[in-house]
TORVOMI-959597 format. One record per residue: chain; x, y, z of N, C-alpha, C, O in turn. Coordinates in Angstrom, 1 decimal. Layout:
A_X_Y_Z_X_Y_Z_X_Y_Z_X_Y_Z
...
***
This chain:
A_0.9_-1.2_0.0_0.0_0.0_0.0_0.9_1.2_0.0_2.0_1.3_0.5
A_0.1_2.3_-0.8_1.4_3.5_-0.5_0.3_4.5_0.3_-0.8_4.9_0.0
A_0.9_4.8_1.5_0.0_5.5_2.0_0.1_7.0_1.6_-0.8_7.8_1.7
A_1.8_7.4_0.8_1.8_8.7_0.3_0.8_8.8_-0.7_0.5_9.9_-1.2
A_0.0_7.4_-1.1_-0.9_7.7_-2.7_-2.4_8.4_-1.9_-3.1_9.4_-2.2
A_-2.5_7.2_-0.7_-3.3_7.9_0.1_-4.1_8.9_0.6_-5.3_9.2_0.7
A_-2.8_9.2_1.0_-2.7_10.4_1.7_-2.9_11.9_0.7_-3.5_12.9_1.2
A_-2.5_11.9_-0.1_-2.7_12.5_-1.5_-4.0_12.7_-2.0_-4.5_13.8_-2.3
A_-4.7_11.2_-2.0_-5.9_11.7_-2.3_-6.7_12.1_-1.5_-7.5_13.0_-1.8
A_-6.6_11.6_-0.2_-7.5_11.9_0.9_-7.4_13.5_1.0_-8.3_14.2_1.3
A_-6.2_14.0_0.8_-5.7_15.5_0.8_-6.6_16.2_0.4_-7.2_17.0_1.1
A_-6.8_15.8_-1.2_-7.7_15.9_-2.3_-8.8_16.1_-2.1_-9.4_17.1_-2.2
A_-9.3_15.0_-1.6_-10.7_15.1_-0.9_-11.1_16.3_0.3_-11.9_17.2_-0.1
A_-10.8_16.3_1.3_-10.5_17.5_2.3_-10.5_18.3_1.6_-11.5_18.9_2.0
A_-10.0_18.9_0.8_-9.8_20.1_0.0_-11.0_20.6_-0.8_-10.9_21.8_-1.2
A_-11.9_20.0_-0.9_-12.9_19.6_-1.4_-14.4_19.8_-0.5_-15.5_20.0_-0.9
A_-14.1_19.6_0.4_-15.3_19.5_1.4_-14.8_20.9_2.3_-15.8_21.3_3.0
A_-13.8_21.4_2.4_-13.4_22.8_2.7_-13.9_23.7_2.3_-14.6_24.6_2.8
A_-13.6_23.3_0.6_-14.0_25.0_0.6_-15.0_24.8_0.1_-15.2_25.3_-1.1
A_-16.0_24.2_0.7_-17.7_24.0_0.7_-18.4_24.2_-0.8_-18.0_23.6_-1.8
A_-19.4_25.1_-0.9_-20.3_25.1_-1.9_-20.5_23.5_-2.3_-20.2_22.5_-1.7
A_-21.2_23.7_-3.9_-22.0_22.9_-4.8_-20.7_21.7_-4.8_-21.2_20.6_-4.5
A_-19.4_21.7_-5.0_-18.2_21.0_-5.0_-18.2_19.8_-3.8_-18.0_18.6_-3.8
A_-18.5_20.9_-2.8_-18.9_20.2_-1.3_-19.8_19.0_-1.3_-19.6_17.9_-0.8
A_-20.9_19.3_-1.9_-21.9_18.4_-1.6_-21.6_17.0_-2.8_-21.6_15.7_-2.7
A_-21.3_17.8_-3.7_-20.4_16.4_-4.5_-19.8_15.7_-4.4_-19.8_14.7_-5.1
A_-19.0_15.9_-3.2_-17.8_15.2_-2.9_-17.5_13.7_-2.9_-16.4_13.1_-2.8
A_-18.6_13.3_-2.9_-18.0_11.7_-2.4_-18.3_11.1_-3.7_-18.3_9.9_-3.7
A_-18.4_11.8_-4.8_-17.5_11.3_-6.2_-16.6_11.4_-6.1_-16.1_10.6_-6.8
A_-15.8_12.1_-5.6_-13.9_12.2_-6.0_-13.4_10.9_-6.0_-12.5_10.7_-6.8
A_-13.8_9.8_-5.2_-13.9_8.4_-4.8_-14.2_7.1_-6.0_-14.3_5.9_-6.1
A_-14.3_8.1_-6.8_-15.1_7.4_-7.8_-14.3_7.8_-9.5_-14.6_7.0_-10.4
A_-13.7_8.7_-9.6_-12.4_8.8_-10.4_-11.8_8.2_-10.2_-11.5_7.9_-9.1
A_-11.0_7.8_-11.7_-10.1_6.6_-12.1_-8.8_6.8_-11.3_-8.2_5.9_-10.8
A_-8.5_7.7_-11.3_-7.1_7.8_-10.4_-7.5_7.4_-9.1_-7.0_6.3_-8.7
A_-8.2_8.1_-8.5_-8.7_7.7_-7.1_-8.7_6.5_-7.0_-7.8_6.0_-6.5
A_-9.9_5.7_-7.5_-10.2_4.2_-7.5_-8.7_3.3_-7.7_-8.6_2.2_-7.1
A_-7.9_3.6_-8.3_-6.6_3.0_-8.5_-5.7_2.9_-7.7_-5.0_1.9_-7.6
A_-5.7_4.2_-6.8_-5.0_4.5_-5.6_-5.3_3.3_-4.5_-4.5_2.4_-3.9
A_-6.8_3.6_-4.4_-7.5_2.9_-3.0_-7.2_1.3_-3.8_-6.5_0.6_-3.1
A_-7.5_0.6_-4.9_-7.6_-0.5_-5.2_-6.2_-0.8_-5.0_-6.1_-2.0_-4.7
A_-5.2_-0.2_-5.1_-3.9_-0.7_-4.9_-3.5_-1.0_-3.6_-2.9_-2.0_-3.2
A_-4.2_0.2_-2.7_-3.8_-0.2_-1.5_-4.4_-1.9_-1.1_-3.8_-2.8_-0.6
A_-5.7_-1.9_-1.5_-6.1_-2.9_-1.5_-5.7_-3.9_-1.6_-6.1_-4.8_-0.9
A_-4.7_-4.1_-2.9_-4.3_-5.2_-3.1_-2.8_-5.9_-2.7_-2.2_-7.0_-2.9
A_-2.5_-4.5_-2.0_-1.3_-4.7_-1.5_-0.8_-4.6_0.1_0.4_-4.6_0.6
A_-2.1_-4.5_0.6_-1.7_-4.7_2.1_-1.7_-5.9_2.8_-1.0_-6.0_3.8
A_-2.7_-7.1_2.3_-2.6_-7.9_2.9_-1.7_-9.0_2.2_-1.9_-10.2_2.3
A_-1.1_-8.8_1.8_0.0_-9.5_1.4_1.5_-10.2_2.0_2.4_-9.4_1.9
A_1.7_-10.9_2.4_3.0_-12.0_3.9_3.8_-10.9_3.7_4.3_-10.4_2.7
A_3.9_-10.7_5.0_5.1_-9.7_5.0_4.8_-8.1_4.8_5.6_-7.4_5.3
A_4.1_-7.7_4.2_3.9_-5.9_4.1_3.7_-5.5_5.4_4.3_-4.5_5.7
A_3.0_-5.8_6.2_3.0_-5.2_7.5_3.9_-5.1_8.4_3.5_-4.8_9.5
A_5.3_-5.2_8.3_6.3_-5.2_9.3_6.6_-4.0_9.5_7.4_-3.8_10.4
A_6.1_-3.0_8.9_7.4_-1.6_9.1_6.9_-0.9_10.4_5.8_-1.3_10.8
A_7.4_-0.1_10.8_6.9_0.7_12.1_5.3_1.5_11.7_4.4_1.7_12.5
A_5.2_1.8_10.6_3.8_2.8_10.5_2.4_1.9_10.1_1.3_2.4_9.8
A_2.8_0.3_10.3_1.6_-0.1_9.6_0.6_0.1_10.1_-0.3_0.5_9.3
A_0.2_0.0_11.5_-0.6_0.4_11.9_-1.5_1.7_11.5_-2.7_1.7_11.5
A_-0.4_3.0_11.3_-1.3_4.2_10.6_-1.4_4.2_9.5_-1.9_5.2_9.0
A_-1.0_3.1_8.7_-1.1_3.2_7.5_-2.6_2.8_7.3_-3.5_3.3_6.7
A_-2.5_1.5_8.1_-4.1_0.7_8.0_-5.3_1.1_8.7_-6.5_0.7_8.6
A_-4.7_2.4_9.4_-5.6_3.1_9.8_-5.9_4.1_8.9_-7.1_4.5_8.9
A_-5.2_4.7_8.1_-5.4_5.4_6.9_-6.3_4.8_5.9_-7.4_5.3_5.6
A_-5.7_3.3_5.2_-6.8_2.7_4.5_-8.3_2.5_5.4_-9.4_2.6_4.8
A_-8.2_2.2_6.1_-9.9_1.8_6.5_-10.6_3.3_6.6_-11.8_3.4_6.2
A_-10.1_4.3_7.0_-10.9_5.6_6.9_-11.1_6.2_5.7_-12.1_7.0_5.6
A_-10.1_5.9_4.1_-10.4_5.9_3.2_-11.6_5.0_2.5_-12.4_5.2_1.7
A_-11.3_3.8_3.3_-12.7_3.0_2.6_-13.8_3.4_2.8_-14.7_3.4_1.9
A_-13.9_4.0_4.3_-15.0_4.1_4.6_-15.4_5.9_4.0_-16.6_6.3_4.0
A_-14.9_6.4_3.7_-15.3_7.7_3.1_-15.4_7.4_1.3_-16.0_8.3_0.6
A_-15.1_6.7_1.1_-15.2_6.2_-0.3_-16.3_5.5_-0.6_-16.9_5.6_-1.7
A_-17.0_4.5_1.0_-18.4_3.8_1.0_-17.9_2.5_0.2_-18.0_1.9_-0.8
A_-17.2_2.5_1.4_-16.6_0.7_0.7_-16.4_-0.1_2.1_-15.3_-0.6_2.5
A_-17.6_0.1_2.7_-17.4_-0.3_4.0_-17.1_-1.9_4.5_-16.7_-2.2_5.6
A_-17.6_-3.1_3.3_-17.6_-4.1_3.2_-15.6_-4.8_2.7_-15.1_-5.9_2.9
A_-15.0_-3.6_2.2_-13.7_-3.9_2.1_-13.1_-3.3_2.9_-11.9_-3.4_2.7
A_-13.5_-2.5_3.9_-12.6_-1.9_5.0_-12.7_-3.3_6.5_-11.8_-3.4_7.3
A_-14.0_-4.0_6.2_-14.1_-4.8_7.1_-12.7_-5.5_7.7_-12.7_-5.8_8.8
A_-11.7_-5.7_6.8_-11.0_-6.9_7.1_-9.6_-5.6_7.3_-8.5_-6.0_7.5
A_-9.8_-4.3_7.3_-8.7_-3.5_7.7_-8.9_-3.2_9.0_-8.0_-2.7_9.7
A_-10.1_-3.6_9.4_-10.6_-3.3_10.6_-10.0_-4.2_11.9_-9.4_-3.9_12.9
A_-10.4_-5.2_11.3_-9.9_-6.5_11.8_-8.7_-7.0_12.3_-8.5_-7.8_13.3
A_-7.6_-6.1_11.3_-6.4_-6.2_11.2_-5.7_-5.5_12.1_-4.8_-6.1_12.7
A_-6.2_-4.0_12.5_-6.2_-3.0_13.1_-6.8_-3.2_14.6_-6.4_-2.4_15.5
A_-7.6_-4.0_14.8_-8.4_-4.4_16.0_-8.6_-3.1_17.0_-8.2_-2.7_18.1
A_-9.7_-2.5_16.0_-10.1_-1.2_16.1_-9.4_-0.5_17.2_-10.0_0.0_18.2
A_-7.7_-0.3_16.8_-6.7_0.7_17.4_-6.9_2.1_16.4_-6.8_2.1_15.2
A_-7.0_2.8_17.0_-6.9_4.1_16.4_-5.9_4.9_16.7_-5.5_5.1_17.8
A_-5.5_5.6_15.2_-4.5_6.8_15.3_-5.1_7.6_15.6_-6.3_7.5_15.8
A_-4.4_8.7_15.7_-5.8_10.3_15.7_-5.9_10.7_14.4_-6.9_11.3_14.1
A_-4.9_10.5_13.6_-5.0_11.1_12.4_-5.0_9.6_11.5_-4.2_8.7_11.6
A_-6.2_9.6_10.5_-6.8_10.7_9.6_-8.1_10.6_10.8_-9.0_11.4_10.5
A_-8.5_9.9_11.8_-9.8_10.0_12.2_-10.5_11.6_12.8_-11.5_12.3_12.7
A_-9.1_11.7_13.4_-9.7_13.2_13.9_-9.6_14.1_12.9_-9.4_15.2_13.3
A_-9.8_14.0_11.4_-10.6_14.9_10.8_-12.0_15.4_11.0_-12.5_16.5_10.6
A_-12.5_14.0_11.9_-14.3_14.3_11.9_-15.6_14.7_13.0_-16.8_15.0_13.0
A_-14.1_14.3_14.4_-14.1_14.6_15.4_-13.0_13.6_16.5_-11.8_13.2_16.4
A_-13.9_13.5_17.1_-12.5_12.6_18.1_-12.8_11.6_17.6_-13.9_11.1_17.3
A_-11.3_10.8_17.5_-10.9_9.6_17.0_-11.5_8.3_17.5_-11.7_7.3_16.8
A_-11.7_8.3_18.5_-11.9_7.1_19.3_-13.4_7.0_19.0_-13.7_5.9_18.5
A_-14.6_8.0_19.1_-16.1_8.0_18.4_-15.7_7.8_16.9_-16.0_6.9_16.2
A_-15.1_8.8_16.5_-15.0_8.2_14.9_-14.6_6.3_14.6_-15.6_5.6_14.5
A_-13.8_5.9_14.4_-13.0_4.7_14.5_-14.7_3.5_14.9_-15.2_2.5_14.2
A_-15.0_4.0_15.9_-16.0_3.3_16.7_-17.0_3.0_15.8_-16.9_1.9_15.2
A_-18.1_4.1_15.4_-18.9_4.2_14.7_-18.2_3.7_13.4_-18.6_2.5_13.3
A_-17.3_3.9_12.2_-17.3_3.4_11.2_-17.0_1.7_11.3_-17.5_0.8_10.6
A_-16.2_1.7_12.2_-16.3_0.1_12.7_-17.6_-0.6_13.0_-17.9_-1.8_12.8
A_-18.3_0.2_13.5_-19.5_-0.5_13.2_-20.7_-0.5_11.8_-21.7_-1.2_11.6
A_-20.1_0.3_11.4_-20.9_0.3_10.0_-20.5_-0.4_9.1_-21.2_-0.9_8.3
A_-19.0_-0.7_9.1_-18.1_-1.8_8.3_-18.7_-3.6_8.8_-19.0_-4.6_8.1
A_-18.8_-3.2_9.9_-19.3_-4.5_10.5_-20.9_-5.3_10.1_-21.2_-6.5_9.9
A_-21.8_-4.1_10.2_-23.1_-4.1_9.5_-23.2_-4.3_8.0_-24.2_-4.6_7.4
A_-21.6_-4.0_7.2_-22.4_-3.9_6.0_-21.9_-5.8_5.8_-22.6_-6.6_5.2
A_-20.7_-6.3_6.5_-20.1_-7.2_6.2_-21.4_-8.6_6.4_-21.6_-9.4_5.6
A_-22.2_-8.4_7.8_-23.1_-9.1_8.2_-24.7_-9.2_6.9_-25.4_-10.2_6.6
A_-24.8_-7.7_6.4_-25.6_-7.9_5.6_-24.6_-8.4_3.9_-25.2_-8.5_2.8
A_-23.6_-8.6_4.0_-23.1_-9.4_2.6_-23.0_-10.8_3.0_-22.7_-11.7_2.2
A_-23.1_-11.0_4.2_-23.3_-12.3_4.4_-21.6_-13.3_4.5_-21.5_-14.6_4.5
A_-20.7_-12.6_4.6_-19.3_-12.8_4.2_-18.4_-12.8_6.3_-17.2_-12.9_6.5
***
């Protein structure tokens, strides 16, 4: 996973819901552009993979991916970041939305809800 690809878009995003208006309310297409989608699908496909998790930041990294998922509305593929994570939270990116520990909480349970309704 590259969390600088991440982190970049999530940037992107933020930036977007900032400076409010008609852009604002759009936002959660940005998630949905081919770059974007590419970003997040990479991380995807590259975190759980033997061995990628050893370095010192994986933790905020995987806490980066699952707050991407879930702002992207991919709460059924954050399930297993969640998991991985055993709903430890960084403060950052959670405390973009308020305190980290209520954030983390709640989208963990919505990851959890959507996994039960896929039946997975």
């Amino acid at each position: 996973m590259t969390a600088l690809g991440l982190t970049s878009s999530l940037d992107r995003y933020r930036r977007v819901l900032t400076a409010g208006g008609i852009p604002a309310l759009t936002a959660h297409r940005h998630w949905n552009q081919p770059q974007e989608l590419a970003v997040v699908d990479q991380a995807l496909k590259t975190w759980p993979q033997p061995g990628y998790l050893t370095h010192a930041a994986a933790l905020a990294d995987l806490n980066l991916l699952a707050y991407v998922l879930m702002q992207a509305t991919r709460p059924r593929e954050a399930w297993p970041v969640f998991e991985a994570i055993s709903a430890v939270a960084t403060s950052w990116p959670w405390e973009l939305d308020g305190d980290p520990l209520q954030q983390i909480q709640r989208e963990h349970r919505r990851a959890f809800r959507a996994r039960m309704r896929s039946g997975r």
